[in-house]
Gaussian input, Z-matrix of N, CA and C with variables (Angstrom, degrees):
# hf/3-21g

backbone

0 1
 N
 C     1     B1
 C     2     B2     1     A1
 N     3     B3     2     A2     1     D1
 C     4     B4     3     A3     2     D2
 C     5     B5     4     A4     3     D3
 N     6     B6     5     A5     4     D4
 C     7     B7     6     A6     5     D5
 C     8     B8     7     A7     6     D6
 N     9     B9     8     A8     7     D7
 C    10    B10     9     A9     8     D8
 C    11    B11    10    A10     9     D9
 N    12    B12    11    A11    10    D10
 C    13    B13    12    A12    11    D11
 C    14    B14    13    A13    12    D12
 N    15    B15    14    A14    13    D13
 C    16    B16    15    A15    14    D14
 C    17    B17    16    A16    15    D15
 N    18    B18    17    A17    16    D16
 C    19    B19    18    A18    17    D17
 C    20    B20    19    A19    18    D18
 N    21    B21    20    A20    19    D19
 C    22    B22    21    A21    20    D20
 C    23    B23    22    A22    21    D21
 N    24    B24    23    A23    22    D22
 C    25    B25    24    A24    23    D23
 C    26    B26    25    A25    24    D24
 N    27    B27    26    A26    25    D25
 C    28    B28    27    A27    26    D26
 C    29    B29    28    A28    27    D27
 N    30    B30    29    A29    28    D28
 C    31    B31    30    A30    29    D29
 C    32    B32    31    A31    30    D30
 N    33    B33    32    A32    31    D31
 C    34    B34    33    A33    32    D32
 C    35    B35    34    A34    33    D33
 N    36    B36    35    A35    34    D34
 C    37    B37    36    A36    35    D35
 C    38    B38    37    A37    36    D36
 N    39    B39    38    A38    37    D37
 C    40    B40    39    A39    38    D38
 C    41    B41    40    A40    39    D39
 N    42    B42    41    A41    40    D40
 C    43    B43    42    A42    41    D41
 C    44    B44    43    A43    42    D42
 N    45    B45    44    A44    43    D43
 C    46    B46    45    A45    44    D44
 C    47    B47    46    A46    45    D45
 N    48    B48    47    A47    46    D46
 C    49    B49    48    A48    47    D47
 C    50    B50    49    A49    48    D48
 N    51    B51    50    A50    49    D49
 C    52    B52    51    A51    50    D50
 C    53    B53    52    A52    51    D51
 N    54    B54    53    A53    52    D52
 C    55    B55    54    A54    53    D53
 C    56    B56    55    A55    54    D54
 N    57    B57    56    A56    55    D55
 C    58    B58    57    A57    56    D56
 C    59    B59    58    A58    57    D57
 N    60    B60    59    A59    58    D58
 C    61    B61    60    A60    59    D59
 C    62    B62    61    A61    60    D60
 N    63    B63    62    A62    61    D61
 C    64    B64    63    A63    62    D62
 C    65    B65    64    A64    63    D63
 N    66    B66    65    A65    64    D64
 C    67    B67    66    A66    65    D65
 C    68    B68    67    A67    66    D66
 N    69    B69    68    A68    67    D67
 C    70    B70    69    A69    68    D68
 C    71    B71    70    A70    69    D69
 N    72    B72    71    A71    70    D70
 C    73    B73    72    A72    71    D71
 C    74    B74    73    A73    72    D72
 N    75    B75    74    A74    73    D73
 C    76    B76    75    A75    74    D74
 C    77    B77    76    A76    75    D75
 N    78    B78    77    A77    76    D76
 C    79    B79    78    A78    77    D77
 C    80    B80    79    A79    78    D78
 N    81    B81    80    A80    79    D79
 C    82    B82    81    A81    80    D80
 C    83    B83    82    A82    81    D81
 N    84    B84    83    A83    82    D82
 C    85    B85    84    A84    83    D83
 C    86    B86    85    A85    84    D84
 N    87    B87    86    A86    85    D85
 C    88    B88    87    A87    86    D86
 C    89    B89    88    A88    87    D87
 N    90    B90    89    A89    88    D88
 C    91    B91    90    A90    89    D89
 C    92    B92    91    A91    90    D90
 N    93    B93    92    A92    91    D91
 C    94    B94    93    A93    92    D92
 C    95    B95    94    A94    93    D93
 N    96    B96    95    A95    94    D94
 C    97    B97    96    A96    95    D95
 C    98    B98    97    A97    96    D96
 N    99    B99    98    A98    97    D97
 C   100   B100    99    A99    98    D98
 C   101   B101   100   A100    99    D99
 N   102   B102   101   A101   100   D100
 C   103   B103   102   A102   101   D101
 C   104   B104   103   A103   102   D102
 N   105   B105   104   A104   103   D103
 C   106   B106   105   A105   104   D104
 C   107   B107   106   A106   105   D105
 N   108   B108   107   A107   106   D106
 C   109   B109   108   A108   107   D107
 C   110   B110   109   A109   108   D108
 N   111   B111   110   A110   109   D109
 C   112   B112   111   A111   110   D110
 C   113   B113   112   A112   111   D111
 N   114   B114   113   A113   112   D112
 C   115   B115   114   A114   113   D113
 C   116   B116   115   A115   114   D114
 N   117   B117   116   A116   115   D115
 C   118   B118   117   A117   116   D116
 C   119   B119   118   A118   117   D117
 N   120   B120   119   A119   118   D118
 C   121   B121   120   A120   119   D119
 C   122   B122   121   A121   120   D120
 N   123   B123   122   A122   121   D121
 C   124   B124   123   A123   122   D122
 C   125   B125   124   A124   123   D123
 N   126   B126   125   A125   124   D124
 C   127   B127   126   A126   125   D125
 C   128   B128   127   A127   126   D126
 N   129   B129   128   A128   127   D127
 C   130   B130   129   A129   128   D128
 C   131   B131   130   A130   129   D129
 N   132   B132   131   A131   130   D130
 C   133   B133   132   A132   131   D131
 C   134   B134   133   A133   132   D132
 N   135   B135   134   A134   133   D133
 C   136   B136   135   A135   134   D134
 C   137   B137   136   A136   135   D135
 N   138   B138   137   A137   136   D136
 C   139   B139   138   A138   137   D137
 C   140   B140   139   A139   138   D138
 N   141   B141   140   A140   139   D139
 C   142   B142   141   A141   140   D140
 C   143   B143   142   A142   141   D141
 N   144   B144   143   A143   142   D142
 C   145   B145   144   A144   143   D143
 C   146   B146   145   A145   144   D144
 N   147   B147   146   A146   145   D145
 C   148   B148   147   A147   146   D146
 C   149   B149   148   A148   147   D147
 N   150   B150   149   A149   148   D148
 C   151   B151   150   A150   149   D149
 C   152   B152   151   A151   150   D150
 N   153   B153   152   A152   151   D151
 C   154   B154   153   A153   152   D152
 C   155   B155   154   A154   153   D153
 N   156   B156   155   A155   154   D154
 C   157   B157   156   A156   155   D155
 C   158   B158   157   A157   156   D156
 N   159   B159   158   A158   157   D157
 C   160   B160   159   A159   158   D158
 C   161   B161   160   A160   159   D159
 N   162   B162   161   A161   160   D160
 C   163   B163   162   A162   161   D161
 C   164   B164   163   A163   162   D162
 N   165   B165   164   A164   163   D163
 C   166   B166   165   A165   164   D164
 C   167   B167   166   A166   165   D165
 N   168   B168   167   A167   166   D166
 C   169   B169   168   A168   167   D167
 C   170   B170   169   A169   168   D168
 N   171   B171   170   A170   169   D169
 C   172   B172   171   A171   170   D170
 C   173   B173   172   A172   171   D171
 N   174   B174   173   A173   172   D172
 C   175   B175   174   A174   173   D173
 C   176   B176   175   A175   174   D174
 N   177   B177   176   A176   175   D175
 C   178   B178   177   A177   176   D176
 C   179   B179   178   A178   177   D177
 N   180   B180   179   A179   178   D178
 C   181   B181   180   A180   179   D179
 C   182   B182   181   A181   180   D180
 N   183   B183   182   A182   181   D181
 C   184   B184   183   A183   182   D182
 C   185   B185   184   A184   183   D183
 N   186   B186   185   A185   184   D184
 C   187   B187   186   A186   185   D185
 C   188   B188   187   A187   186   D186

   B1=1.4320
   B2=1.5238
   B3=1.3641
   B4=1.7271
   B5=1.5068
   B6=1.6356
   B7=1.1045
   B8=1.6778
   B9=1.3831
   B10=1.4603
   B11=1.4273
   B12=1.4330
   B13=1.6407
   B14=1.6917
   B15=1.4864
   B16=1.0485
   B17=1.4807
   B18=1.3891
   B19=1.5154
   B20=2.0630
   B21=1.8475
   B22=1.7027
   B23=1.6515
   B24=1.2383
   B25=1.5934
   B26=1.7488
   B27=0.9036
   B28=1.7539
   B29=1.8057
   B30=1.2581
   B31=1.5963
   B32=1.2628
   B33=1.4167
   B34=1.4225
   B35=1.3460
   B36=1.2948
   B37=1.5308
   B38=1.8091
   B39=1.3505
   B40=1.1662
   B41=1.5869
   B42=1.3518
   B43=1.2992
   B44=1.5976
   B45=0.7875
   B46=1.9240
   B47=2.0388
   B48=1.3008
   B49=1.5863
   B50=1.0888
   B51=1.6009
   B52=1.2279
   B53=2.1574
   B54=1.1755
   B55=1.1369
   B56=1.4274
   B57=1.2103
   B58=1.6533
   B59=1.4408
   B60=1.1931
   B61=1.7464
   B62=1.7234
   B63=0.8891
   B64=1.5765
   B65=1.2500
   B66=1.5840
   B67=1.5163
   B68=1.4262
   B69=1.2129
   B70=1.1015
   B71=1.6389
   B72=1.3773
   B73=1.6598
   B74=1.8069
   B75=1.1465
   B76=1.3634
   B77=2.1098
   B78=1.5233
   B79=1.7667
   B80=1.2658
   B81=1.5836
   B82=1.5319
   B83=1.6258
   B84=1.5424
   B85=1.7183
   B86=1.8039
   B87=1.5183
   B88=1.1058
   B89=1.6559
   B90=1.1617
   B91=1.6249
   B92=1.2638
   B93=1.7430
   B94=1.3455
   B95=1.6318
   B96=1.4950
   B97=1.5066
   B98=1.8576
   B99=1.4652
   B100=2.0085
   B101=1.2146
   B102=0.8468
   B103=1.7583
   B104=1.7865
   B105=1.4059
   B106=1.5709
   B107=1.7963
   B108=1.3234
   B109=1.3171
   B110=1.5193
   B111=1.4312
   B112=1.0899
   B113=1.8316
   B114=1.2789
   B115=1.2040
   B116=1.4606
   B117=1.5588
   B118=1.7794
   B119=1.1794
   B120=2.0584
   B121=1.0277
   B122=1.7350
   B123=1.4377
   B124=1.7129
   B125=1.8825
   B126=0.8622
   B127=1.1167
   B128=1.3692
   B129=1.6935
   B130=1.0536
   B131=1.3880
   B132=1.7333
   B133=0.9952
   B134=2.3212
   B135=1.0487
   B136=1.5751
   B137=1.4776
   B138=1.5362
   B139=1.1774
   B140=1.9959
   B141=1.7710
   B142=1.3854
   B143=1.2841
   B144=1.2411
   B145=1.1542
   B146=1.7831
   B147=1.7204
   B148=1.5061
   B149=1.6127
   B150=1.6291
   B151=1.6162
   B152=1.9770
   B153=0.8990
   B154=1.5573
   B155=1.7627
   B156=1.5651
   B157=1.7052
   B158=1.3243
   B159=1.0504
   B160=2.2366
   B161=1.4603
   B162=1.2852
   B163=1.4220
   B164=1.7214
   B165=1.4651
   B166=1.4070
   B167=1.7011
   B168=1.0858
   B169=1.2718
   B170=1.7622
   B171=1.5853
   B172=1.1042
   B173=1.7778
   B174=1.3477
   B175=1.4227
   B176=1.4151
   B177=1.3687
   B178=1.4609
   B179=1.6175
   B180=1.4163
   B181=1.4099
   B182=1.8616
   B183=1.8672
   B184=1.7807
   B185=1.6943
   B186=0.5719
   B187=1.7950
   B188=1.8292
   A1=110.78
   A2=105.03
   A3=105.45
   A4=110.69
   A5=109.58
   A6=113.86
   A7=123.13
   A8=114.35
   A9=118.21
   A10=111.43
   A11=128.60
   A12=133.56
   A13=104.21
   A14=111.38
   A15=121.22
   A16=110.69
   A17=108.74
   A18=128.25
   A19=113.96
   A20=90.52
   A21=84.10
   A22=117.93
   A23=117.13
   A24=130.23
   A25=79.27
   A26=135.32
   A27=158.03
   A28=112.59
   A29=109.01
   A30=116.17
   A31=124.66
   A32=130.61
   A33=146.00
   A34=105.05
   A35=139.46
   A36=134.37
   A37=106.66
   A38=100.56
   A39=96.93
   A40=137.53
   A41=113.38
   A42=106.14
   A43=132.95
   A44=146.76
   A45=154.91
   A46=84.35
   A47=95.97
   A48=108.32
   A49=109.79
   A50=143.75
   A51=165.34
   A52=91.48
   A53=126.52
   A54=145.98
   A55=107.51
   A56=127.31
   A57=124.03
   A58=118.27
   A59=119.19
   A60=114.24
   A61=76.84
   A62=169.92
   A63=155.70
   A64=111.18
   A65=116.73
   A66=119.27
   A67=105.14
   A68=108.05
   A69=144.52
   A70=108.68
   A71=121.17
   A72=121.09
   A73=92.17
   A74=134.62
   A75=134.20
   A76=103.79
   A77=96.55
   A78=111.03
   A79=128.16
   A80=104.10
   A81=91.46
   A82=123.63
   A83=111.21
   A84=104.73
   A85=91.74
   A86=128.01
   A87=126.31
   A88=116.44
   A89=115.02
   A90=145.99
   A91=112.94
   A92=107.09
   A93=131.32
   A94=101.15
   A95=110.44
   A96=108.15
   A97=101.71
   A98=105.90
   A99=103.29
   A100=93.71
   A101=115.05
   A102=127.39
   A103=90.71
   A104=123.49
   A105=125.58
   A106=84.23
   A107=128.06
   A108=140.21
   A109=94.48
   A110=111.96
   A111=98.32
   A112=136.77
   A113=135.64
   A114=122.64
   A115=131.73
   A116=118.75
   A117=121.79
   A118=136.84
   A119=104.50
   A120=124.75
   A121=97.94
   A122=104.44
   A123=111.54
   A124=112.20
   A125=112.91
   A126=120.99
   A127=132.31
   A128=135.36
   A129=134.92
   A130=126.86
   A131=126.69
   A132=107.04
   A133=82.09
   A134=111.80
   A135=105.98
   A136=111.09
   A137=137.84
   A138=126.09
   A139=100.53
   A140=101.06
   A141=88.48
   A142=129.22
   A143=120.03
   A144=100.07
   A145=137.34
   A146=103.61
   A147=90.83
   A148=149.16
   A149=85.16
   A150=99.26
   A151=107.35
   A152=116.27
   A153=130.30
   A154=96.27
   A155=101.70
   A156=96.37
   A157=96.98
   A158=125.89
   A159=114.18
   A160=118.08
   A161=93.12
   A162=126.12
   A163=88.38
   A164=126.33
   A165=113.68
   A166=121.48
   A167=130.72
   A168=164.48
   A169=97.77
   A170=106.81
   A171=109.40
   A172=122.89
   A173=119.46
   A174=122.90
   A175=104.17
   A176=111.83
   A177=131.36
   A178=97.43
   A179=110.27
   A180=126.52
   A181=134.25
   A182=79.22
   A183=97.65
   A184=96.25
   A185=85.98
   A186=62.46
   A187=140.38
   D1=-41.10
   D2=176.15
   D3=-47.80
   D4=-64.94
   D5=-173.15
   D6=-58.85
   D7=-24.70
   D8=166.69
   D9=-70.36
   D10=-56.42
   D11=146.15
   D12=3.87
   D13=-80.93
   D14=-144.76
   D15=-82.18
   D16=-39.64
   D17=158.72
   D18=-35.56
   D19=-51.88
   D20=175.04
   D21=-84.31
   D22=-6.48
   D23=-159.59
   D24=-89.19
   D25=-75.24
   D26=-159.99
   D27=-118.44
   D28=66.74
   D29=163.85
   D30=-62.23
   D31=110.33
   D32=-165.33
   D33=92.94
   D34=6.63
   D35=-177.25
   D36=-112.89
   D37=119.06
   D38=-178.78
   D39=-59.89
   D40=125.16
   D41=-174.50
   D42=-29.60
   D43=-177.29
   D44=-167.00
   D45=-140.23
   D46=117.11
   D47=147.44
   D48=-48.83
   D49=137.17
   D50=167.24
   D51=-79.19
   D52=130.62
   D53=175.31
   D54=-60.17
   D55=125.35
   D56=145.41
   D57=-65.73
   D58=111.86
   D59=-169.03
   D60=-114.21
   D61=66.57
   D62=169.54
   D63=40.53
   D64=142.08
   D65=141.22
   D66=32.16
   D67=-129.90
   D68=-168.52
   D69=-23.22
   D70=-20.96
   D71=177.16
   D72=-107.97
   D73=22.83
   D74=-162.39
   D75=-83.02
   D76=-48.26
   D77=159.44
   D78=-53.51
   D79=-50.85
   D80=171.18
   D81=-83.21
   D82=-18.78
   D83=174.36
   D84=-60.59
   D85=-62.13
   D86=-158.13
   D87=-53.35
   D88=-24.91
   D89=147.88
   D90=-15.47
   D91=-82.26
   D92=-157.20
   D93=-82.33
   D94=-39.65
   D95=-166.95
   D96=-76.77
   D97=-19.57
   D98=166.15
   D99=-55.16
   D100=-60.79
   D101=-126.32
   D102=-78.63
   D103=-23.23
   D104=-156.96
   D105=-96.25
   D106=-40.74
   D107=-171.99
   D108=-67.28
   D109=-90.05
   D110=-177.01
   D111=-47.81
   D112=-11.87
   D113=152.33
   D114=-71.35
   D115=-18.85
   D116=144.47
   D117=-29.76
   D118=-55.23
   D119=-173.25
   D120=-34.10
   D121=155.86
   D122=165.26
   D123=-146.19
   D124=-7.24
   D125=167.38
   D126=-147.33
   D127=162.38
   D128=170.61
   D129=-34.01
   D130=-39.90
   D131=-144.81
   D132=-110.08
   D133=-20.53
   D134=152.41
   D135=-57.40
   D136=-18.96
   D137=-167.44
   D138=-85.80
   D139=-45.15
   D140=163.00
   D141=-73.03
   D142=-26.49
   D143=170.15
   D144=-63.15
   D145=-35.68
   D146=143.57
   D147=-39.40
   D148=-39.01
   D149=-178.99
   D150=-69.20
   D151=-46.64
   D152=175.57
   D153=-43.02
   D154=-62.70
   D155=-162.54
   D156=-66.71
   D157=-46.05
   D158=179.03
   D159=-29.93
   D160=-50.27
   D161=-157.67
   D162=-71.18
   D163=-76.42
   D164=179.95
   D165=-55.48
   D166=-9.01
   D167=148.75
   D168=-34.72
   D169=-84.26
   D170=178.56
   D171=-53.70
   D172=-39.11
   D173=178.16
   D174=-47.21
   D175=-58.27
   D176=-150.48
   D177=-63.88
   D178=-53.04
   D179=170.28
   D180=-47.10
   D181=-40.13
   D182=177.80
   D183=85.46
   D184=-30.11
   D185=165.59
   D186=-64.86

């Protein structure tokens, strides 16, 4: 999601690696990089398509 974020924020600019802070900061990076994705969004059908990638997100995850 970061990298899609950043992809729509700055098109043709290469993404920024998202940091390994450990564990324990793993919620809030996953947090900030929603939250950076979702304010890009501009229309409905980017909104499902977010919803789709969560969603395969979760399979992959098991949750």
């Amino acid at each position: 999601m970061t990298r899609r974020a950043q992809l729509a924020e700055e098109p043709g600019v290469e993404p920024r690696e998202m940091p390994d802070a450990g564990m324990f900061a793993a919620a809030d990076q996953i947090t900030v990089a929603v939250h950076d994705f979702a304010l890009v969004l501009v229309n409905d059908a980017e909104v499902d398509e977010a919803l789709e990638l969560v969603a395969e997100a979760q399979k992959r995850a098991g949750v």
